[in-house]
C-alpha positions as CSV (number, residue, x, y, z in Angstrom):
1,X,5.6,-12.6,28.3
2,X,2.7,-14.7,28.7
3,X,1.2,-16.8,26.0
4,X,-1.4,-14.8,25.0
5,X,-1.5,-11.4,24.4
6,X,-4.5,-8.4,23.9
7,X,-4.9,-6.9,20.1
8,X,-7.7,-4.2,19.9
9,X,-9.8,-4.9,16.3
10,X,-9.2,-1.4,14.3
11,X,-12.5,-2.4,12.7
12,X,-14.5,-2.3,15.9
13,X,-13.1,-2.3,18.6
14,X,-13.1,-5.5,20.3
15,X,-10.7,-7.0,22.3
16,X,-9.0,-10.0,21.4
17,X,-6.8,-12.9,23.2
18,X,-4.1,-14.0,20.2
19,X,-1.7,-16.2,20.5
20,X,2.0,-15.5,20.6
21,X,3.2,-18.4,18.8
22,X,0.9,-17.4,15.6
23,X,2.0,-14.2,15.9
24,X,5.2,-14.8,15.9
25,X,4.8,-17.4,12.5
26,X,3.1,-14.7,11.1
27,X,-0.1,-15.8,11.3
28,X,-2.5,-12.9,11.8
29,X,-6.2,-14.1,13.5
30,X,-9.1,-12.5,12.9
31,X,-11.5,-10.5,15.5
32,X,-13.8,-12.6,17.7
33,X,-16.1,-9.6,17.6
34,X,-17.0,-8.6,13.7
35,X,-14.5,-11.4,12.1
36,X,-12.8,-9.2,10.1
37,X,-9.4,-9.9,9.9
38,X,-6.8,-8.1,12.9
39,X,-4.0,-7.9,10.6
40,X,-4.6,-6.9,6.7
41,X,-1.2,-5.6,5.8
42,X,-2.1,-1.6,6.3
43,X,-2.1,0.6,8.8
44,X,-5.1,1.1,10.9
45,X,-7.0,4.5,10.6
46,X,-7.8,6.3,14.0
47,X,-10.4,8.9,13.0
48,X,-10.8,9.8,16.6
49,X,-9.5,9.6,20.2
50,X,-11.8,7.2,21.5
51,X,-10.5,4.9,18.5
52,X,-6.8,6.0,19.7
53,X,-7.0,5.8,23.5
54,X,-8.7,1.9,22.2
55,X,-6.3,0.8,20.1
56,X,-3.2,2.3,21.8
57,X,-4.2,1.7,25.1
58,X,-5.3,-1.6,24.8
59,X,-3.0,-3.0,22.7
60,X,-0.5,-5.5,24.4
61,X,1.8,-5.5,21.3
62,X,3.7,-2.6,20.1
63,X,1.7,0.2,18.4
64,X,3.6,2.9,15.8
65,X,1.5,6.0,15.4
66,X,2.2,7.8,12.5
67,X,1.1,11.5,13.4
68,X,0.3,13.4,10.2
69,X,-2.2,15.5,8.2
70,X,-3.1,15.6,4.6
71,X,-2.2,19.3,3.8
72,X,1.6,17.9,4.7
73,X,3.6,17.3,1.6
74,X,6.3,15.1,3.5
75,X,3.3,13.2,5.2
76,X,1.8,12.1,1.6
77,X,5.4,11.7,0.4
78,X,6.2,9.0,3.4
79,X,2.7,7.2,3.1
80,X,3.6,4.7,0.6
81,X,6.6,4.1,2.8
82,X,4.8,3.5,5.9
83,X,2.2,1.3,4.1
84,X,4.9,-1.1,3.4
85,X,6.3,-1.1,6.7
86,X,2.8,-2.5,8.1
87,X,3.7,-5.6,5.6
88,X,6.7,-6.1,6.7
89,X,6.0,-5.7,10.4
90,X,2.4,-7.2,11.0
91,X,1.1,-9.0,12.9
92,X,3.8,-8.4,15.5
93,X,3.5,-4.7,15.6
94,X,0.5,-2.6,14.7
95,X,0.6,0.4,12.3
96,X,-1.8,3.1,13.1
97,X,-2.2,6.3,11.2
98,X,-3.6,9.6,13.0
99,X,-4.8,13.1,10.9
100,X,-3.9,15.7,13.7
101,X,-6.7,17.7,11.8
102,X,-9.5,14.5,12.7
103,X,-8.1,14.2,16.2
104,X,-6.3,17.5,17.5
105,X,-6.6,16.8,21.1
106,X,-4.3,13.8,20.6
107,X,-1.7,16.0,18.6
108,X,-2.0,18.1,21.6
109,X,-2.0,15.5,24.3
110,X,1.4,14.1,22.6
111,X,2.9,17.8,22.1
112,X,3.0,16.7,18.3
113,X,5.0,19.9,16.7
114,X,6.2,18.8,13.7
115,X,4.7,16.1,10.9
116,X,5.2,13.4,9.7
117,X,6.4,12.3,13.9
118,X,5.9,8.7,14.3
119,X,5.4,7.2,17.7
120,X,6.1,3.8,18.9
121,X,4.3,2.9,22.1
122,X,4.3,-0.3,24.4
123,X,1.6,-1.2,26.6
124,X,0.3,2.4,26.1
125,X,3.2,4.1,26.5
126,X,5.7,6.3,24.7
127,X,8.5,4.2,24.1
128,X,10.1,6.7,21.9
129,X,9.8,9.2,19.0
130,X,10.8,10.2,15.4
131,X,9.4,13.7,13.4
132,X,10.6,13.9,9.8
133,X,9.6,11.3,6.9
134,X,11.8,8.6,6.3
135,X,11.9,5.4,4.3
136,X,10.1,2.2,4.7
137,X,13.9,0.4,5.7
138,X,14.3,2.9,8.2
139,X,10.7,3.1,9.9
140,X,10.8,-1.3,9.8
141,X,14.3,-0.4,11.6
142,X,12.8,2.1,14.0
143,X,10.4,0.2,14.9
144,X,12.0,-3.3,16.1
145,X,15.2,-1.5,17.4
């Protein structure tokens, strides 16, 4: 891995060269772009697929999507759960949350059939896959194994 690596800002956007040492001491920078911080200890909201296609695609770190909508009872049930996770995970991988009712063309792309499905993806890429809701111990487990 090189020394550097690309984070996409969830605030705007921008691209940003971050270091892998600070990442790795869990030092979170902050976007070159609109200066608001990269990390903040919650998972990003993708309202759309131009912010997915950004943040996923661009991303050089892993990304775990968690696919779900707010009519889902198991979706609100796992939120807390997944909110915690993004504490215990950033800044080395990025939470991202997705309402298949803002953005159904990603549900669709993704062949999302069943919510809560979380989706871990490196360098853009399905890495691999988990539908149900689960427990903060076992999405921090799911996501570094």
């Amino acid at each position: 891995m090189s020394e550097n690596v690309i984070i996409a800002c969830p605030h705007c956007g921008g691209l940003n060269r971050a270091p892998v040492a600070r990442l790795a001491a869990r030092e979170a920078p902050d976007c070159g772009r609109c200066h608001a911080p990269l990390f903040d200890g919650h998972p990003a909201e993708l309202a759309s697929a131009d912010a997915f296609d950004r943040l996923v695609g661009k991303t050089e770190i892993p990304v775990l999507v968690d696919f779900w909508a707010g009519w889902c009872g198991p979706c609100r049930a796992m939120a807390p759960e997944f909110a915690a996770a993004a504490r215990d995970l950033e800044p080395n991988v990025r939470l991202a949350k997705l309402d298949t009712e803002a953005a159904p063309e990603i549900a669709q792309r993704y062949a999302i059939r069943g919510i809560p499905t979380m989706i871990l993806f490196r360098n853009g890429q399905e890495a691999k896959r988990q539908s149900g809701a689960i427990p903060r111990a076992a999405i921090v487990a799911f996501a570094r194994g």
